[in-house]
C-alpha positions in Angstrom: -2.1 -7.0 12.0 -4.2 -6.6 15.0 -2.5 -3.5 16.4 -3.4 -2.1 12.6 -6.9 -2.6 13.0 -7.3 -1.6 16.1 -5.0 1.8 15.8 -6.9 2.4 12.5 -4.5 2.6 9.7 -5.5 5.4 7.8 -2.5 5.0 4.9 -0.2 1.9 4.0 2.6 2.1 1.3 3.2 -1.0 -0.5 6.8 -1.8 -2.0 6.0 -4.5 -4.5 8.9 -7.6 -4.9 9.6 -10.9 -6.3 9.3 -13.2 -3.6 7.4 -10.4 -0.9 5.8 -7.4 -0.6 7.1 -4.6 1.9 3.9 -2.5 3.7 4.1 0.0 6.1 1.2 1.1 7.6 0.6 4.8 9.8 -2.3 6.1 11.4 -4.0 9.8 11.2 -1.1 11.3 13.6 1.4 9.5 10.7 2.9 7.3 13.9 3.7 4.0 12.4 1.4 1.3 12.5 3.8 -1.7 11.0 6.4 -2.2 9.0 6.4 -5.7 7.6 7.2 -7.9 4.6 4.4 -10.4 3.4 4.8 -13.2 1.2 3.0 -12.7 -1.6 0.3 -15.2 -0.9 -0.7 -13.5 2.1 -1.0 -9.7 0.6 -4.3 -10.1 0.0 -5.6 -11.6 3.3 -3.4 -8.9 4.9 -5.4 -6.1 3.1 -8.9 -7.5 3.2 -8.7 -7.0 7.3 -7.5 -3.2 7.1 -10.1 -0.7 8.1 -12.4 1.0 5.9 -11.3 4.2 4.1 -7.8 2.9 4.8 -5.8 4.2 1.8 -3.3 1.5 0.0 -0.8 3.2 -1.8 2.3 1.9 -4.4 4.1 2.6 -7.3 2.7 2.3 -10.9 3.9 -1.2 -12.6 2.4 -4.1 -14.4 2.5 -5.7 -10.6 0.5 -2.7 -9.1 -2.0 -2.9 -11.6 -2.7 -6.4 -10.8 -2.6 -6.2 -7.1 -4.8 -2.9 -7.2 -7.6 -4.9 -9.7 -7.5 -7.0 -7.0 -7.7 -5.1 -4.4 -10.7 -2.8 -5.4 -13.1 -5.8 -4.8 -12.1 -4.8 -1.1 -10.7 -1.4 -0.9 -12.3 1.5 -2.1 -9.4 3.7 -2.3 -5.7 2.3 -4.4 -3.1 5.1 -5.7 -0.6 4.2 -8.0 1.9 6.9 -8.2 4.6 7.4 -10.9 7.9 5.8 -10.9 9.9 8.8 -13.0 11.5 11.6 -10.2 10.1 15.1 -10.8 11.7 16.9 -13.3 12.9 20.3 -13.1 10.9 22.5 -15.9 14.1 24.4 -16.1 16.7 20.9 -16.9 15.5 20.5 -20.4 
C-alpha cells in the first residue's frame, strides 16, 4: 500500500468476490501501482489510505453498491460501470 500512496494512484479497478476483492491500482502514466487481492475485511482500510482524487472504479452489482455507499464517506469519486458487453446497433 505504501508504494500506492506515495506513487499517487490516480485509478484502481476493483473486481468484487466472495471471499476477496481483486484491486489494481495505476498511476497518471497508467504504470501499475499494485495488483492485489484483499480480504474483504480489509477493503475498506485499504481505500481510506488512497490519495485524494484517486478514482475507485467496479462493476455495477448489489455488492458494488454497498461497497461504493461505503466508500463515498471517504472517496469522492466511485464509478460503477455496466456489466452487459456493448451491443452492436446493427445485431438486433
Amino acid at each position: 500500500m505504501d508504494k500506492v500512496i506515495r506513487e499517487g494512484a490516480v485509478r484502481v479497478g476493483v473486481d468484487l468476490a466472495k471471499r476477496v476483492i481483486q484491486v489494481h491500482a495505476v498511476d497518471r502514466a497508467d504504470r501499475v501501482l499494485t495488483r492485489r487481492a484483499l480480504a474483504r475485511d480489509k477493503f475498506i482500510e485499504w481505500c481510506v489510505r488512497l490519495p485524494a482524487g484517486c478514482i475507485v472504479a467496479m462493476e455495477a452489482s448489489s455488492s458494488a453498491h454497498h461497497w461504493a455507499r461505503k466508500l463515498t464517506v471517504w472517496l469522492t469519486t466511485i464509478t460503477l460501470s455496466c456489466a452487459l458487453p456493448h451491443q452492436n446497433c446493427y445485431s438486433c
